[in-house]
KOLRO-34881 format. One record per atom (N, C-alpha, C, O, CB): residue in one letter; x, y, z. Coordinates in pm, whole numbers, plus 50000, padded with zeros to 5 digits. Each point is the difference from the previous one (the first is absolute). Glycine has a CB too. Example, Ala and Ser with C-alpha at 12.3 -4.5 7.8 and 13.67 -1.06 7.14 Angstrom:
2
A513194943150780
A499115011950000
A500905012050000
A501044999850066
A497074988550059
S501545022249803
S500825011950006
S499235010950073
S500515011150017
S500674982649768
***
This chain:
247
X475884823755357
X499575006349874
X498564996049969
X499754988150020
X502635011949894
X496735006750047
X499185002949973
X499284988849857
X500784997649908
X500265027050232
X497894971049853
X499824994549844
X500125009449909
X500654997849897
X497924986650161
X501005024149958
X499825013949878
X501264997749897
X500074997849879
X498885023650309
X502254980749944
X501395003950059
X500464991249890
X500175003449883
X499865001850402
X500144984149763
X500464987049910
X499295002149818
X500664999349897
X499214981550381
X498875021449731
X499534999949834
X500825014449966
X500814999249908
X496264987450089
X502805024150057
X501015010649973
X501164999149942
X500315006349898
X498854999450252
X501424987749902
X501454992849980
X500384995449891
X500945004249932
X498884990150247
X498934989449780
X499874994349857
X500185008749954
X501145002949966
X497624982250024
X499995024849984
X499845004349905
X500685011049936
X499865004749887
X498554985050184
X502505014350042
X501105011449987
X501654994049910
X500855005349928
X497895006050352
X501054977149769
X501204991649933
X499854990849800
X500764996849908
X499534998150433
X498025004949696
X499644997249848
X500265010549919
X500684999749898
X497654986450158
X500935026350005
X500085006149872
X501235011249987
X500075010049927
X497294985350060
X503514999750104
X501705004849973
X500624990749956
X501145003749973
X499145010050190
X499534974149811
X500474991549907
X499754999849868
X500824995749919
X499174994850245
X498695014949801
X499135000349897
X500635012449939
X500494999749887
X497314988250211
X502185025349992
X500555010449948
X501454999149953
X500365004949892
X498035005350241
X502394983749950
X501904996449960
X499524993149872
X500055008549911
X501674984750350
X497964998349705
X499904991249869
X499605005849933
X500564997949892
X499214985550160
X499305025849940
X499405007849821
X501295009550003
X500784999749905
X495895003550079
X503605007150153
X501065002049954
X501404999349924
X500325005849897
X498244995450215
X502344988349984
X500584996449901
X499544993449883
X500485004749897
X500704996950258
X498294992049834
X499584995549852
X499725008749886
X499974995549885
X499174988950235
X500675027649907
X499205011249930
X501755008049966
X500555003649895
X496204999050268
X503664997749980
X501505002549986
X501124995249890
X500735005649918
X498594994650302
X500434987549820
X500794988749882
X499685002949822
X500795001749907
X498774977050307
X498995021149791
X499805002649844
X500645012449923
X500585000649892
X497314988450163
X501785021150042
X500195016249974
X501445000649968
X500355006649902
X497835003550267
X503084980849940
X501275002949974
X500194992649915
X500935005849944
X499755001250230
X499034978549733
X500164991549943
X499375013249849
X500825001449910
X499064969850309
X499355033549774
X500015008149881
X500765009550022
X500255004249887
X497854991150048
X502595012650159
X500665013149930
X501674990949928
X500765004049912
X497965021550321
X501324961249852
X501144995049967
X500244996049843
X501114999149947
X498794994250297
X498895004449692
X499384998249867
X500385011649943
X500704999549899
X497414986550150
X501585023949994
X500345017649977
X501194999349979
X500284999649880
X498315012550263
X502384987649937
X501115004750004
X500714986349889
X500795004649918
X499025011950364
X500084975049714
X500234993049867
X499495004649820
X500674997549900
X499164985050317
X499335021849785
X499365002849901
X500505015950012
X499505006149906
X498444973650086
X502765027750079
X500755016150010
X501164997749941
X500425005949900
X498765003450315
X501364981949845
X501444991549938
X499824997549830
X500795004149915
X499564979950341
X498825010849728
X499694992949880
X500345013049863
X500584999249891
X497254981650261
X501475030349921
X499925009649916
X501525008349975
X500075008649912
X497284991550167
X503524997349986
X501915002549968
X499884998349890
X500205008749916
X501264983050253
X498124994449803
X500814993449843
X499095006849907
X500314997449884
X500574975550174
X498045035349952
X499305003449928
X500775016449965
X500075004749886
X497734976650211
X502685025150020
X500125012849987
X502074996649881
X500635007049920
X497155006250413
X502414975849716
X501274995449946
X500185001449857
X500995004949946
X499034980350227
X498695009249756
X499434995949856
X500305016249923
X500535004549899
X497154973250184
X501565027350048
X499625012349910
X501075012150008
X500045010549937
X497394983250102
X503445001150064
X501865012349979
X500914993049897
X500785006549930
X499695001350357
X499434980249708
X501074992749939
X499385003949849
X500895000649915
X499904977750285
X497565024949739
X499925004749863
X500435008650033
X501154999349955
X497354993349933
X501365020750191
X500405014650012
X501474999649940
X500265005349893
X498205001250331
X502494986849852
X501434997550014
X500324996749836
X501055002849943
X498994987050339
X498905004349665
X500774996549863
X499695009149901
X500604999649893
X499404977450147
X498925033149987
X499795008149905
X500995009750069
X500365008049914
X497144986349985
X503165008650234
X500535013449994
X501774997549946
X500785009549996
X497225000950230
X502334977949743
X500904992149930
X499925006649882
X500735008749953
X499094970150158
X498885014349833
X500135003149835
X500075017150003
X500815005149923
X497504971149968
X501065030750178
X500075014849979
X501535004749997
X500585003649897
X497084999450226
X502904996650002
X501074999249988
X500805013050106
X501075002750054
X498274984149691
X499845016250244
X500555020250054
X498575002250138
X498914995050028
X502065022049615
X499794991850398
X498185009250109
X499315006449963
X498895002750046
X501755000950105
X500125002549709
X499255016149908
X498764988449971
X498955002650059
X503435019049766
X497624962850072
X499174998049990
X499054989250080
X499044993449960
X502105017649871
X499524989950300
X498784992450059
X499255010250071
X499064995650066
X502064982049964
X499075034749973
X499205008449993
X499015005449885
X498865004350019
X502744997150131
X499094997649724
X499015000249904
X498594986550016
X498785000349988
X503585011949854
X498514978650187
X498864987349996
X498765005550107
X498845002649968
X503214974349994
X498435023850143
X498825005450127
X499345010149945
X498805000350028
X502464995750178
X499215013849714
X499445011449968
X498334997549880
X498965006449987
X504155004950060
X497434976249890
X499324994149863
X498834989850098
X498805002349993
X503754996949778
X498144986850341
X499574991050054
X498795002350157
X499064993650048
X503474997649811
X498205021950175
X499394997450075
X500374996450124
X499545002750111
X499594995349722
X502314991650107
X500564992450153
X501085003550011
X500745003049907
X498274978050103
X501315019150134
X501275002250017
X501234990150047
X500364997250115
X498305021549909
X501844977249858
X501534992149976
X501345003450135
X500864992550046
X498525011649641
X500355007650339
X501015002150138
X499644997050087
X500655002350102
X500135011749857
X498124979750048
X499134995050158
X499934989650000
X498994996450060
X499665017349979
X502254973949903
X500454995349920
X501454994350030
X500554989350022
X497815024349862
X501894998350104
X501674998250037
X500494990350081
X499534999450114
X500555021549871
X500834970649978
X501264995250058
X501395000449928
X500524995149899
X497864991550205
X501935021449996
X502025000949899
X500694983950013
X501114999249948
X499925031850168
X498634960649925
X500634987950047
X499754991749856
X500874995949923
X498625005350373
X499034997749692
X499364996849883
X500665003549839
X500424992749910
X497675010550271
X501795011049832
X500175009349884
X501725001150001
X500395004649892
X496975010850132
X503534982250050
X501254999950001
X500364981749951
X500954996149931
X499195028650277
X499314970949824
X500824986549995
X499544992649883
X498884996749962
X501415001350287
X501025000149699
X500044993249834
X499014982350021
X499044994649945
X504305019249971
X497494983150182
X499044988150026
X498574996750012
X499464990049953
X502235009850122
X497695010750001
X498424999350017
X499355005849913
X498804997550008
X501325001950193
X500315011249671
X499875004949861
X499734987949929
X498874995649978
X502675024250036
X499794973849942
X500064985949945
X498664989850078
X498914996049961
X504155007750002
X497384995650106
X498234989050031
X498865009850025
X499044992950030
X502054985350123
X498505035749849
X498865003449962
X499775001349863
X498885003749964
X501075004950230
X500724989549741
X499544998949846
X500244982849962
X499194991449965
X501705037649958
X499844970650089
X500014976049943
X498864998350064
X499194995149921
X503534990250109
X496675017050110
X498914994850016
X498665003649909
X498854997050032
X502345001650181
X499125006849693
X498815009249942
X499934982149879
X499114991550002
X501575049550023
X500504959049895
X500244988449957
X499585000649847
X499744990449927
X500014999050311
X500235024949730
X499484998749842
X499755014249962
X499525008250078
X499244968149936
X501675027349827
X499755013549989
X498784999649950
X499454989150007
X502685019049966
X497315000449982
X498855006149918
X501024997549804
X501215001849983
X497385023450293
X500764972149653
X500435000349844
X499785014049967
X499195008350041
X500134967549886
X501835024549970
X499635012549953
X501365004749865
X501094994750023
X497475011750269
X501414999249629
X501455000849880
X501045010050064
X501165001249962
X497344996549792
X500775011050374
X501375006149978
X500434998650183
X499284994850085
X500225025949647
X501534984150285
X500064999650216
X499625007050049
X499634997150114
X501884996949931
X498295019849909
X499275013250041
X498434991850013
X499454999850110
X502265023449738
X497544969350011
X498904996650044
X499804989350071
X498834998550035
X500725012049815
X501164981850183
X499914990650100
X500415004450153
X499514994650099
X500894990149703
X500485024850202
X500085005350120
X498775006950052
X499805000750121
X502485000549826
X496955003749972
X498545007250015
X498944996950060
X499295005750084
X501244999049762
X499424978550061
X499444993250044
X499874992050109
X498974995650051
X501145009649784
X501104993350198
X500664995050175
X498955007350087
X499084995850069
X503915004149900
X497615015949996
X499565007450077
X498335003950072
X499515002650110
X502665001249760
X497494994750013
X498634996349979
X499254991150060
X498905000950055
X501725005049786
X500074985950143
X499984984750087
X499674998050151
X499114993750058
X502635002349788
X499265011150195
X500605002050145
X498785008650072
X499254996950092
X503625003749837
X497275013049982
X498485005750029
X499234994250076
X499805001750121
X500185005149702
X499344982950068
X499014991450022
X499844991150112
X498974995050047
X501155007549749
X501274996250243
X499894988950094
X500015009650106
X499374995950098
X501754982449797
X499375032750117
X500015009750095
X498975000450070
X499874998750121
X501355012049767
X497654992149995
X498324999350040
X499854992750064
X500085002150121
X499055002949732
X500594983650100
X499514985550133
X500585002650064
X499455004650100
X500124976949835
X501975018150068
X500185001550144
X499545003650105
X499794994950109
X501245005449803
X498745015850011
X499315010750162
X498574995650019
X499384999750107
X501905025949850
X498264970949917
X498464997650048
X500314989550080
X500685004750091
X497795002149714
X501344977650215
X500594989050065
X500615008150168
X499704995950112
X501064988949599
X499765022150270
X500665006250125
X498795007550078
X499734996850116
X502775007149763
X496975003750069
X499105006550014
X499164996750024
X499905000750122
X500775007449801
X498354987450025
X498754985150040
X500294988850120
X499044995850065
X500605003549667
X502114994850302
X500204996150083
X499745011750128
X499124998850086
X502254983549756
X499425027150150
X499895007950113
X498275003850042
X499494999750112
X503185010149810
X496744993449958
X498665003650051
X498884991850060
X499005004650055
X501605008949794
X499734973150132
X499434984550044
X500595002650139
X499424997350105
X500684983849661
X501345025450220
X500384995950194
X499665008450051
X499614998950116
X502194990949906
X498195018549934
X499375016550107
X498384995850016
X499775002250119
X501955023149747
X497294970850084
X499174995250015
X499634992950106
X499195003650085
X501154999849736
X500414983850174
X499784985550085
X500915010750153
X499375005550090
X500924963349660
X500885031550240
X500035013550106
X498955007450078
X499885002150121
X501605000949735
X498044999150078
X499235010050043
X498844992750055
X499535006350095
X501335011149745
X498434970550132
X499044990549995
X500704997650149
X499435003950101
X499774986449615
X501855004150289
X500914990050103
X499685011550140
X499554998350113
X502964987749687
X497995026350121
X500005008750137
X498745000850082
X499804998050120
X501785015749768
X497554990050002
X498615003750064
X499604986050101
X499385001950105
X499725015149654
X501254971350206
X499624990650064
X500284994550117
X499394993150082
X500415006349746
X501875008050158
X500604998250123
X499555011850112
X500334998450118
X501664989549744
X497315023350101
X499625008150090
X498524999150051
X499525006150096
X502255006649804
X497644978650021
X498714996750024
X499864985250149
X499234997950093
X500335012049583
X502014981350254
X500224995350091
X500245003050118
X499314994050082
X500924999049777
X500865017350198
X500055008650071
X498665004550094
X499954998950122
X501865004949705
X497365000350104
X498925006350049
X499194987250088
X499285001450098
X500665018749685
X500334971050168
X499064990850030
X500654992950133
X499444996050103
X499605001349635
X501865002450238
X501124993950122
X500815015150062
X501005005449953
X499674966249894
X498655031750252
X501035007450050
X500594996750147
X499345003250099
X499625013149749
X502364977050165
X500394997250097
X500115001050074
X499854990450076
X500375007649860
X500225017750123
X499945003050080
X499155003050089
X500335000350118
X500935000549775
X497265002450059
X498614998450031
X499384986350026
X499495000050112
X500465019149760
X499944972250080
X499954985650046
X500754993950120
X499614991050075
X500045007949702
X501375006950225
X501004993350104
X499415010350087
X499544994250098
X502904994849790
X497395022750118
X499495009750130
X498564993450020
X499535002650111
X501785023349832
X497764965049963
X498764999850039
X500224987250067
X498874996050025
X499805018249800
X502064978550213
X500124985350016
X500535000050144
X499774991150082
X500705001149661
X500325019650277
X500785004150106
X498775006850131
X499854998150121
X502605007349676
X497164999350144
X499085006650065
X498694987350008
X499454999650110
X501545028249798
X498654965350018
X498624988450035
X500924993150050
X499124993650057
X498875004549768
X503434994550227
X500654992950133
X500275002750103
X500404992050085
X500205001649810
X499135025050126
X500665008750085
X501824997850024
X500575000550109
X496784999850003
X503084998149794
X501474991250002
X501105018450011
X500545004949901
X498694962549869
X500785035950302
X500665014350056
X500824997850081
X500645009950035
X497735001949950
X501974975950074
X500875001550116
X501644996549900
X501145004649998
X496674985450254
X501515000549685
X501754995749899
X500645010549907
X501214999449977
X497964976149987
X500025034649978
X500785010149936
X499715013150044
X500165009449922
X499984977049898
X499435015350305
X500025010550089
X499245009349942
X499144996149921
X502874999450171
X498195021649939
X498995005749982
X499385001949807
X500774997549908
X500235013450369
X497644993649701
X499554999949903
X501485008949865
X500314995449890
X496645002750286
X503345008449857
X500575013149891
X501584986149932
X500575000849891
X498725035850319
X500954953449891
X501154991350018
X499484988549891
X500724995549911
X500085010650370
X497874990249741
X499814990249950
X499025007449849
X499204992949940
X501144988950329
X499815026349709
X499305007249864
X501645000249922
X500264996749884
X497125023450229
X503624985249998
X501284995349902
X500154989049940
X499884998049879
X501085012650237
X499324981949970
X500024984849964
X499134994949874
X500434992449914
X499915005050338
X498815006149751
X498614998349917
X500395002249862
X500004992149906
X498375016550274
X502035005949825
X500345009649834
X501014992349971
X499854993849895
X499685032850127
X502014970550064
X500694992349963
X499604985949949
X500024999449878
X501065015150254
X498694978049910
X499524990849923
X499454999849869
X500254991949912
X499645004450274
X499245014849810
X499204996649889
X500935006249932
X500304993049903
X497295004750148
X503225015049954
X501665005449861
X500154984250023
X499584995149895
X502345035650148
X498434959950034
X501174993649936
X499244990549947
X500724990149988
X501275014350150
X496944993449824
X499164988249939
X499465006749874
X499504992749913
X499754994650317
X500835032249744
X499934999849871
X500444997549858
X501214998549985
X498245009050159
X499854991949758
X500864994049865
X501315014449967
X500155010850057
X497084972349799
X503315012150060
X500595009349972
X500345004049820
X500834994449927
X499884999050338
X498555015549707
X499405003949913
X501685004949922
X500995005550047
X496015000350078
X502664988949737
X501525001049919
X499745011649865
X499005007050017
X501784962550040
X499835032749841
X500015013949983
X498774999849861
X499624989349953
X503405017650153
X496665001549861
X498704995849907
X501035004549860
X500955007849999
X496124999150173
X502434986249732
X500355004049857
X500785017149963
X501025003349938
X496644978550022
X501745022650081
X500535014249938
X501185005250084
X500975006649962
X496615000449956
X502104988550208
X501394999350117
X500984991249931
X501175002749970
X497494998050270
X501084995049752
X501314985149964
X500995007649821
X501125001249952
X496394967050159
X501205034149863
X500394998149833
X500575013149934
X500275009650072
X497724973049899
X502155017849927
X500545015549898
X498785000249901
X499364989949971
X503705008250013
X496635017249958
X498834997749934
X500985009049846
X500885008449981
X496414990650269
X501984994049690
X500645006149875
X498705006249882
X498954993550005
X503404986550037
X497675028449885
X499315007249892
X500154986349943
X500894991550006
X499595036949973
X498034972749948
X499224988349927
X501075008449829
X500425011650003
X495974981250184
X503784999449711
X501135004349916
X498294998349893
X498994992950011
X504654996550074
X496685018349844
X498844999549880
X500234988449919
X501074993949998
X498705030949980
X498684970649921
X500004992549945
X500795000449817
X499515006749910
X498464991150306
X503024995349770
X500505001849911
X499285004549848
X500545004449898
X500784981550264
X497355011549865
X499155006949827
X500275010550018
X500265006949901
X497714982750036
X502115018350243
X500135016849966
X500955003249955
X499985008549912
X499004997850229
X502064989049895
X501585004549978
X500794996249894
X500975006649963
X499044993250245
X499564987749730
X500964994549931
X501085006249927
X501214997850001
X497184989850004
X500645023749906
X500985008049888
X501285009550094
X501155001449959
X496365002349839
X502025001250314
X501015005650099
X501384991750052
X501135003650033
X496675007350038
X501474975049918
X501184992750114
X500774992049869
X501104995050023
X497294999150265
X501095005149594
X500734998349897
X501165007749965
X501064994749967
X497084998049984
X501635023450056
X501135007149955
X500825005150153
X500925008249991
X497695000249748
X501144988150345
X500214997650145
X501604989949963
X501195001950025
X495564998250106
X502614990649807
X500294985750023
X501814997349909
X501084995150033
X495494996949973
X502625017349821
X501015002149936
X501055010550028
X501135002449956
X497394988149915
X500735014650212
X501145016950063
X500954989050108
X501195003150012
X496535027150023
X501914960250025
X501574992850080
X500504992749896
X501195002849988
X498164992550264
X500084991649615
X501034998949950
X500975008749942
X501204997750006
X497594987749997
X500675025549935
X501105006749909
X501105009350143
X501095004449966
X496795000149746
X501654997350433
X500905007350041
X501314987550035
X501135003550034
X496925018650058
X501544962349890
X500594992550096
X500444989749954
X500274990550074
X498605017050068
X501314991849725
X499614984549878
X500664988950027
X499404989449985
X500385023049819
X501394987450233
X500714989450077
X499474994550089
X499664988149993
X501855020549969
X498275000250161
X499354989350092
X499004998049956
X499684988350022
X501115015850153
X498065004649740
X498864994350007
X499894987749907
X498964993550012
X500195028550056
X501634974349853
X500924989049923
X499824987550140
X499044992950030
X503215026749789
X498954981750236
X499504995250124
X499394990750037
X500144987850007
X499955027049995
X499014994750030
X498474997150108
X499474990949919
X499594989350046
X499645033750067
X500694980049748
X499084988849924
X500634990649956
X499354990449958
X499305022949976
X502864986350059
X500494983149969
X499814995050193
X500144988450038
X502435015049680
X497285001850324
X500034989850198
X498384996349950
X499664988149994
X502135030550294
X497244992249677
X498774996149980
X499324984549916
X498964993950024
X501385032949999
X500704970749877
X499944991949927
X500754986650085
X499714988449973
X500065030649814
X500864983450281
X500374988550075
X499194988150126
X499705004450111
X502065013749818
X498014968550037
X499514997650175
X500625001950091
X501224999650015
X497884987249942
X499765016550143
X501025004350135
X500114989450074
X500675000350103
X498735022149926
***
């Protein structure tokens, strides 16, 4: 062998060592954040949770479908999208979605304290979706940030091209036989060393109508509100002694 031959060699083995190491390393960070991702995707359940379990208690207090269609019609949002019969059927998870509330609103009569519940709930409705909403749009974001980076990465490392250029400066052809054999080999590797990209926000999630701000509606969701006690007065009786209870 040749001197050239020999510095050839070094220097073919440095800077494929050099190249494996930014790689993976560059590798490591990239999967170490989408894993961040997919925790912080998770995170956002309990958020979308917040905001069915208010749905669930206002379509309680309504009482009927005639008016949780009136509500969407007034709100904006839609209460059947929403839906769980498991929820809305079972006396038990009724009872602790209201004790957890843990207190009524004051008021002289039950019609106006039931109103005010209602009212209430509204409100919390709001945060909810916003909170939900703002979460999701922070992840579709960083998503989208994550992706671009990982394709930039991509670009920068392409495997199968490196490994053909390395192959070709050793003349190393005899161990994976002809060229079209070892370009397989090549692509394979690099599929099985890619990340694997998990589902972005709007994939994953349900999107729901933003529900208006209660200054617009109030006087609507008031007689909304009094149109279920008077169809329902017992239960809506009810709802507000569990309301008054800790849960």
């Amino acid at each position: 062998m040749k001197p050239w031959e020999d510095i050839a060699d070094v220097l073919s083995t440095e800077i494929k060592r050099e190249l494996a190491e930014a790689y993976f390393s560059e590798k490591l960070a990239l999967e170490e954040s989408w894993e961040e991702y997919k925790r912080e995707l998770k995170s956002l359940d309990k958020l979308e949770e917040a905001l069915i379990l208010n749905a669930c208690r206002l379509m309680l207090m309504l009482g009927d479908e005639e008016l949780w269609d009136e509500f969407e019609a007034i709100t904006n949002f839609s209460l059947k999208k929403c839906y769980h019969p498991q929820i809305i059927a079972s006396s038990y998870i009724k009872k602790t979605l209201f004790e957890k509330l843990g207190k009524k609103p004051f008021a002289f009569t039950s019609k106006n304290r039931f109103v005010k519940l209602f009212l209430n709930i509204y409100e919390d409705l709001i945060k909810a979706y916003q909170a939900y909403e703002k979460k999701k749009d922070d992840l579709e974001n960083l998503y989208e940030e994550l992706k671009k980076e990982t394709e930039s990465f991509y670009r920068r490392y392409d495997l199968s091209q490196i490994l053909g250029f390395f192959s070709r400066l050793e003349g190393a052809s005899l161990e994976l036989g002809p060229i079209e054999k070892k370009e397989k080999v090549y692509e394979e590797i690099s599929s099985t060393l890619k990340i694997s990209l998990p589902e972005s926000p709007a994939e994953k999630t349900e999107a729901y109508n933003e529900p208006k701000s209660l200054n617009q509606i109030s006087n609507d969701l008031r007689k909304l509100a009094k149109s279920a006690f008077e169809h329902h007065q017992e239960y809506a009786k009810e709802l507000l002694s569990l309301a008054a209870k800790k849960g």
